[in-house]
N, C-alpha and C positions, 0 to 999 in steps of 0.2 A: 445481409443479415448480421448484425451486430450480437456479437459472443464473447466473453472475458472468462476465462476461469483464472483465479488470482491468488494466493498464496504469499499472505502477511507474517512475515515472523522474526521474534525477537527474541528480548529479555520480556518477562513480565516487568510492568510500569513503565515501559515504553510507550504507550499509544498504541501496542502492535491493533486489541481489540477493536481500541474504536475507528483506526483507520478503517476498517474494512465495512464498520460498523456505519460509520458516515457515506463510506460508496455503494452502501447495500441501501441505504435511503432512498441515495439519489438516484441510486437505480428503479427504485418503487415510484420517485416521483416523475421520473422519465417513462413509467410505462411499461417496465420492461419486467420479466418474471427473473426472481432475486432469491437467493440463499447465503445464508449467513452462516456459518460453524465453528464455535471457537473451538481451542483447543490447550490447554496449557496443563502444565506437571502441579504437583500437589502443593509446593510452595511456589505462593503468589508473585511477589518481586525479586525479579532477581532469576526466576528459574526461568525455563525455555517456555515461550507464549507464540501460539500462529493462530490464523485462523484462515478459513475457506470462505469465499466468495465468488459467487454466482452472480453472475448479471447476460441476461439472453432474452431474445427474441422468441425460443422455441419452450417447452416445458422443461422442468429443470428434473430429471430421470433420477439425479442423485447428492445430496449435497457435499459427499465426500470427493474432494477434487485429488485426482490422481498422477493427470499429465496437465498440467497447468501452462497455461498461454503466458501469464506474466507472473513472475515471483518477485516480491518484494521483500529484502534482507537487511536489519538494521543489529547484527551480530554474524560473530564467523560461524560456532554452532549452527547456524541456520540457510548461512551458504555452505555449509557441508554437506548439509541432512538434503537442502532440495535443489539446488544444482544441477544436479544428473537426470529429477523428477520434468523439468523444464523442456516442454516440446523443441522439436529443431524448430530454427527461426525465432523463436520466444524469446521473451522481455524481461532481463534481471536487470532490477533497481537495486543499487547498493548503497549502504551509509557508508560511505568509504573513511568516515573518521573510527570509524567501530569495526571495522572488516581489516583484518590484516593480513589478507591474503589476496591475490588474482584468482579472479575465474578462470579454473583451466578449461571452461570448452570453446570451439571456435567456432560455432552452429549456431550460435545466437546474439539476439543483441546486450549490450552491456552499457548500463547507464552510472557511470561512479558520481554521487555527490556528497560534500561534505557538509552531509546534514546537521550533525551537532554544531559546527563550526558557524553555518548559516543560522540556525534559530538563534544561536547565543551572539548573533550580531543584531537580531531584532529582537532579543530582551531575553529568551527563555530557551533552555534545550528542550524544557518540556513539550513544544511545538517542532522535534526534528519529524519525528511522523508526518505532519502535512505538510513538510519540502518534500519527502518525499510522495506522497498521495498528489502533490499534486502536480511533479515530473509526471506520475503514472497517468494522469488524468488527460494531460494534454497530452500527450504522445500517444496515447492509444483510443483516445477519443470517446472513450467506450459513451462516458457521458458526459456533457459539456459544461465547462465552468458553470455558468453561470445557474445551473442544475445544481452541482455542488457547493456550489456558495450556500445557494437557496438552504437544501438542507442541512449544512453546517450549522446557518442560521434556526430553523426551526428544532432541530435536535440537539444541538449544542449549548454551552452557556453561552447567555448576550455577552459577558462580560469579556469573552475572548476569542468574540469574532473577528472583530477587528486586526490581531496578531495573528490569527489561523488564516487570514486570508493574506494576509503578507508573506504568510509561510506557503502558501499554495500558488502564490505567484509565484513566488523565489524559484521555488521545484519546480514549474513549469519553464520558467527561464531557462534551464539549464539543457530545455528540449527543442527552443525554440531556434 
């Protein structure tokens, strides 16, 4: 039975939305029952932005994700706030160019990549989000590349698939 609860967060104008936005897709195109929840403060860029996603096999009881299977942090803010939220054994993805700090726990797994660093090698930071989505993608499988390509493509612009999917390799590299 394949189950992800997942916990995107950042600065607002990071991607944090539509990362999650894009695996909430590819979760619907896979089949599978999907919740999406953003969540951000009253100033747009710049303030703290996360959102909740759901992707499961079983009905989804609630869209407010409470103990989350995998957290994904592209600021320290947000490895602060949910950290300690992260089930034992669970999955933090970090931007490690934007985190300045170690995860203190030792109950989980810990993926450091230096995602700004990575996208501004394939042209854009504004793609650090899908190095990381897509570490998260291959390493937990929830749904498979070529699922989220798919949907990148039909819900994203044409014009920057092409870089989003160099950027979801990248992140995946870095699992492989």
């Amino acid at each position: 039975m394949a189950s992800q609860e997942i916990i995107f967060a950042g600065f607002g104008g990071q991607g944090i939305l539509s990362m999650g936005k894009f695996l909430a897709y590819a979760g619907m195109d896979a089949n599978m029952n999907v919740s999406w929840l953003p969540s951000y403060g009253p100033e747009m860029r710049g303030g703290t932005a996360n959102c909740s996603v759901i992707l499961t096999d079983d009905q989804v009881g609630s869209p407010i994700v409470t103990m989350p299977t995998s957290v994904v942090v592209m600021n320290r803010p947000s490895l602060d706030k949910f950290e300690k939220e992260l089930v034992k054994g669970g999955l933090l993805i970090i931007d490690s160019d934007l985190v300045d700090r170690e995860p203190v726990r030792a109950d989980i797994e810990i993926i450091k990549i230096p995602a700004q660093t990575e996208a501004a090698n394939i042209g854009s930071k504004q793609i650090a989000n899908m190095v990381l989505l897509g570490a998260l993608v291959a390493k937990t499988n929830i749904v498979t590349m070529e699922v989220l390509l798919q949907s990148l493509r039909e819900h994203g612009k044409e014009k920057f698939f092409e870089i989003n999917k160099k950027a979801l390799e990248i992140g995946a590299s870095y699992v492989k």
